[in-house]
Steps between C-alpha positions, in 0.01 A plus 500: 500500500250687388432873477253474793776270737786746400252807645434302788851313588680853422210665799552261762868624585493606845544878525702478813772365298536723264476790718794339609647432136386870468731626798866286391426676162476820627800491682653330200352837277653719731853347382457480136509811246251489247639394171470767240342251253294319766679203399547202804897493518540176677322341193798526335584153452849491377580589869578203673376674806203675350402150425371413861143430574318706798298305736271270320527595121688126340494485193473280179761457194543829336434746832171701564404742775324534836321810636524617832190783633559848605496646800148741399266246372459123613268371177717665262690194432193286498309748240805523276507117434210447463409797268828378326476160444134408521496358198780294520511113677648621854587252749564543841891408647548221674883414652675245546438105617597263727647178394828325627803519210494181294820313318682674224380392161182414698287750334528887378180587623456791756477381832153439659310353227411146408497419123207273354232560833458847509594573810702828655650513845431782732694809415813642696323839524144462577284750425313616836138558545502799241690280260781722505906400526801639650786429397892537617773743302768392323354337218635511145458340164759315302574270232543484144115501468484655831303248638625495817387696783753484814496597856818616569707661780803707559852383656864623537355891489304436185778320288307166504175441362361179647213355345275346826150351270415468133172546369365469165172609339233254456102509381440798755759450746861517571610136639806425687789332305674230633919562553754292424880507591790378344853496600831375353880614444637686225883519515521341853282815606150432633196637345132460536174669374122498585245436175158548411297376186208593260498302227823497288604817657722480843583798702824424730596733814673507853793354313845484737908358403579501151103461320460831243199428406206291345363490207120528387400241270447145664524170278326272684747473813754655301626830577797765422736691760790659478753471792865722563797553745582769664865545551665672848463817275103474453603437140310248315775258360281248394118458392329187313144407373381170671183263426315387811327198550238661793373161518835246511708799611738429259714837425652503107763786400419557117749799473824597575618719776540771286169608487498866720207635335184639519221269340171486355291184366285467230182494625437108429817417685691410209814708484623751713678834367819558736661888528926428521458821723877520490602437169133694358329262269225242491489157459161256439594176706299216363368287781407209306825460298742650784621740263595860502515753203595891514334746324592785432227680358405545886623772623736470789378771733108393509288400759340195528148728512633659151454192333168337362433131410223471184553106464801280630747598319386835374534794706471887491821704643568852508801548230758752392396882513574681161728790525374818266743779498243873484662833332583643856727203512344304768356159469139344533508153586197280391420134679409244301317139585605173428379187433733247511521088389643322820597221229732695290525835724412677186251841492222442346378804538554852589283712574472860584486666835449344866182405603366612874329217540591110504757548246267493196187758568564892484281750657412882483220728573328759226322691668276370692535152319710224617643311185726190512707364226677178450871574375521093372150481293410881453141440622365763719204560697363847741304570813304814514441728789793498695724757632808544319718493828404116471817243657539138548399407897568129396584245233497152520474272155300635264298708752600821608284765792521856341423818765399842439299814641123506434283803522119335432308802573400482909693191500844579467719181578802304357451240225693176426488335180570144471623395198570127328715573217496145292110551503502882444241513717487746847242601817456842633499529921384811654600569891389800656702727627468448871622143433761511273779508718394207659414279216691236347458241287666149406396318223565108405554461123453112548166514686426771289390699839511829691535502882378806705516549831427783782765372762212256614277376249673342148286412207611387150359589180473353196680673222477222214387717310759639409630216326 
């Protein structure tokens, strides 16, 4: 799209509509407190429920953001993006498809489409005359890559999440996923689960009996669960890890049922690290050989988010603190990083300090300067021109969304600063100030794209750039 199609696709929204956007956010406004940084709290992302995408704003891999107007002005949302992003390839939203479900281990591909002829089905969501789209609440974004963008719903006063439709981006749309189900017995107990795929990467949900949970990397029809009891206490007495056939249905235990842990795979589906929560240490269970191996340079207590795979079998891990005792007689404690050999369970390295990002990248402000450094390989890099109350909105991969407080003269907004860390490379975003609290953004680190939306219109941009 060029510059010329952006101006014009952004100026054929239909005022009445966002008059009416305008009114819902006003009464919204009247609700919220302003934040004293001017920050966007709900684009927090390491709330679960922060996580949830308004009205039309899906997203990619990585998570972007969607703008919503104001109540005062109905082009402001149209001049912003295009003042914005006019140089950038912008393409205009287009969701969902129609297309019946086809056989597991038919294909991976979204949905809708029609490999080798070209051809795309109608979407789910038209557009309407103004090519604009409305969309329904309660969508969210998950998977390891978060690739998956869910409608979902509400039961038993909020306690369930059920997952209704799976989309997933693709060219310039978002496609409906087929969904799978699969049931069997674990202990004599019943237990089933719904599925999606992308590629090698399956997201499982709406899981019922004795299924934990599924996990992301998909050989071929091959995939990884883990399934427990429950005893008449709501105890879990027993838990296993399980190979599924999704194709034969054929269900094989590979563990024991000792395995009450919290677990995280490697991210090409090789071995999976397992938490004894009770006993506090960590194993790596090898799923090709069966086998299981403690290591004890893990530290009991961490999280499974606290813990950072470089290759296979080499990981970062936040490690013992140091204990300094002052003159006053207190003590100073100083955290240390480590990286760890899954083979051996030997450090490999220590390293000073905890980084606030990903495990391996540090981050400060000087001034007005934004400087990151990398606590494994020393490198370093800076952004000038930011505000020195600068904090993470959002992180996903390499990339993280920086925010801060902007004062440009007569154009006094909030900026965001997008960031890819392996590339060193970043993107300043201006919004003004009678936006801000209505913007938000979502970007997809595969796609390498941005999504923005006003609540009625969605549009993604190109960000390649970046690296």
């Amino acid at each position: 799209m060029t510059g010329k199609d952006l101006y014009e696709a952004i100026h054929q929204c239909d005022d009445e509509y966002i008059e009416k956007t305008a009114e819902r956010i006003e009464k919204n406004l009247s609700r919220k407190s302003p934040s004293p940084k001017g920050f966007i709290p709900r684009l927090w992302r390491h709330s679960a429920a922060l996580r949830t995408v308004a009205a039309i704003f899906l997203c990619i891999v990585a998570l972007g953001m969607g703008v919503s107007v104001l109540a005062t002005a109905s082009d402001a949302f149209r001049e912003w993006l295009f003042d914005m992003f006019s140089g950038h390839e912008v393409t205009e939203l287009h969701i969902g498809s129609e297309g019946d479900a086809e056989e597991p281990g038919a294909t991976d591909e979204p949905a809708g489409t029609k490999e080798g002829d070209g051809e795309t089905s109608q979407p789910d969501i038209p557009v309407d005359e103004n090519q604009m789209l409305s969309l329904e609440r309660g969508m969210q974004i998950y998977g390891v890559n978060e690739s998956f963008v869910c409608k979902v719903h509400y039961e038993n006063d909020g306690e369930d999440e059920i997952v209704d439709k799976v989309y997933a981006i693709q060219g310039n749309g978002l496609m409906e996923l087929p969904v799978y189900s699969f049931r069997g017995e674990y202990d004599s107990v019943p237990y089933s689960f719904e599925y999606a795929v992308i590629g090698n990467e399956v997201l499982g949900f709406n899981g019922t009996g004795d299924f934990g949970g599924l996990f992301h990397y998909k050989n071929g029809d091959i995939v990884y669960a883990n399934l427990y009891h429950v005893g008449e206490d709501t105890i879990v007495r027993k838990e296993c890890l399980v190979e599924i056939n999704l194709q034969t249905e054929e269900v094989t235990k590979i563990s024991n049922d000792k395995m009450i842990c919290n677990f995280l795979m490697s991210p090409d589906g090789k071995i999976i690290l397992c938490n004894h929560r009770s006993d506090g240490y960590w194993s790596v269970f090898d799923i090709a050989a069966r086998t299981e191996k403690r290591i004890d340079s893990l530290q009991g207590n961490l999280h499974t988010d606290e813990i950072k795979f470089l290759d296979t079998y080499t990981v970062l891990a936040y490690g013992d603190s140091i204990e300094t005792k002052l003159p006053d007689g207190s003590f100073w404690m100083d955290s240390q990083t480590y990286k760890i050999d899954l083979h051996t369970g030997e450090i490999m390295e220590k390293y000073p300090g905890a980084s606030d990002l990903d495990l391996e990248w540090d981050y400060g402000t000087e001034g007005n300067t934004l400087r990151f450094d990398n606590i494994v390989t020393g490198e370093s890099f800076t952004i000038n021109g930011v505000d020195k109350n600068v904090g993470i909105l959002s992180g996903t991969g390499s990339y993280f969304l920086f925010g801060y407080d902007e004062d440009d003269g007569d154009q006094p907004g909030s900026a965001y600063c997008l960031v890819n860390l392996d590339q060193q490379t970043f993107m300043k975003i201006h919004i003004p100030k009678e936006l801000y609290f209505d913007v938000e953004m979502y970007l997809t680190v595969s796609e390498k794209k941005l999504l923005l939306t006003n609540g009625t219109e969605a549009y993604i941009v190109d960000v390649s750039e970046l690296g």
